[in-house]
C-alpha positions as CSV (number, residue, x, y, z in Angstrom):
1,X,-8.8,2.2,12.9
2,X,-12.0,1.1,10.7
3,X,-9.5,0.8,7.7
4,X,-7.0,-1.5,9.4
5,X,-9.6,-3.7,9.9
6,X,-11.7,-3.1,6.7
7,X,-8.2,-4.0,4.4
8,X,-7.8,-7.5,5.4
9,X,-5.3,-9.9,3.8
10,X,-4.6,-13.2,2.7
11,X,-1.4,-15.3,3.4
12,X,0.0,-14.5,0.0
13,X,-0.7,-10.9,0.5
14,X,-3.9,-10.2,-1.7
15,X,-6.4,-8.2,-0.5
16,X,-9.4,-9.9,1.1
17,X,-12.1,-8.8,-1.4
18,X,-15.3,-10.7,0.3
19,X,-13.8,-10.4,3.9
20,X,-14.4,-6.1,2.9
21,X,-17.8,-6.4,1.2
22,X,-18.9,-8.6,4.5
23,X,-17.4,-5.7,6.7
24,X,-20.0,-3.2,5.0
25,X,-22.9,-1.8,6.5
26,X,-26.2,-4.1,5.2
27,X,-27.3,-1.3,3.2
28,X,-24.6,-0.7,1.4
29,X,-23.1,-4.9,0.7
30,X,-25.7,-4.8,-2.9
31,X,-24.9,-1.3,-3.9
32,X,-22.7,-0.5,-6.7
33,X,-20.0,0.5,-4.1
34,X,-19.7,-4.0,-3.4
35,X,-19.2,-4.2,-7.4
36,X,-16.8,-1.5,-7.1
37,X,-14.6,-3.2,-4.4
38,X,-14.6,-6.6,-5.9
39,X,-13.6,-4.8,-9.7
40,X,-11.1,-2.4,-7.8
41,X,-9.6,-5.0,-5.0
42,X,-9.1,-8.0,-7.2
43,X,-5.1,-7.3,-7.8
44,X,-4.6,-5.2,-4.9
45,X,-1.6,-6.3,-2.6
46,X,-1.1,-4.8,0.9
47,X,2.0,-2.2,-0.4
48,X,1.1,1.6,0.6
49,X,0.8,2.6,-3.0
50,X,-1.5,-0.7,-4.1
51,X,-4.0,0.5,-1.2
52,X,-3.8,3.9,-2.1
53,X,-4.6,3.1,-5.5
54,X,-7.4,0.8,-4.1
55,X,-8.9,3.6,-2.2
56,X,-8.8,6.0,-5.4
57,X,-10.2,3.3,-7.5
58,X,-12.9,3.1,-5.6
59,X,-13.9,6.4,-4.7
60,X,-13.8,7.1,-9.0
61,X,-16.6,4.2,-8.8
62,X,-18.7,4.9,-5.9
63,X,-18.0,8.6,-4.8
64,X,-21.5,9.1,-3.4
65,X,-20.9,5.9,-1.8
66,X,-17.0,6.5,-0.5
67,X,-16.7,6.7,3.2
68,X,-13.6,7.5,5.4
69,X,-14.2,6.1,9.0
């Protein structure tokens, strides 16, 4: 349920990029894994495979980081 909410999107179907990093915990909005979102979520669309690749994308940039809720 946390990732329906966490992959928000606009009306022409791009993926909410600072609606995501203002859904993070506190702790984690000035990590690497908020650079990682922005850089991985900027041409992201809401298709299956464009949020799969989103999800990969960020996990390579942040795996310590990467969290499945």
């Amino acid at each position: 349920m946390y990732k329906y909410f966490f992959f928000q999107f606009d009306d022409d179907n791009k993926f909410d990029v600072e609606g995501a990093i203002a859904m993070l915990p506190d702790e984690m909005k000035d990590t690497i894994l908020g650079s990682v979102i922005k850089e991985c979520g900027a041409s992201s669309t809401g298709s299956c495979q464009s949020m799969f690749e989103l999800n990969k994308c960020i996990y390579k940039g942040a795996p310590d980081l990467y969290f499945l809720a």
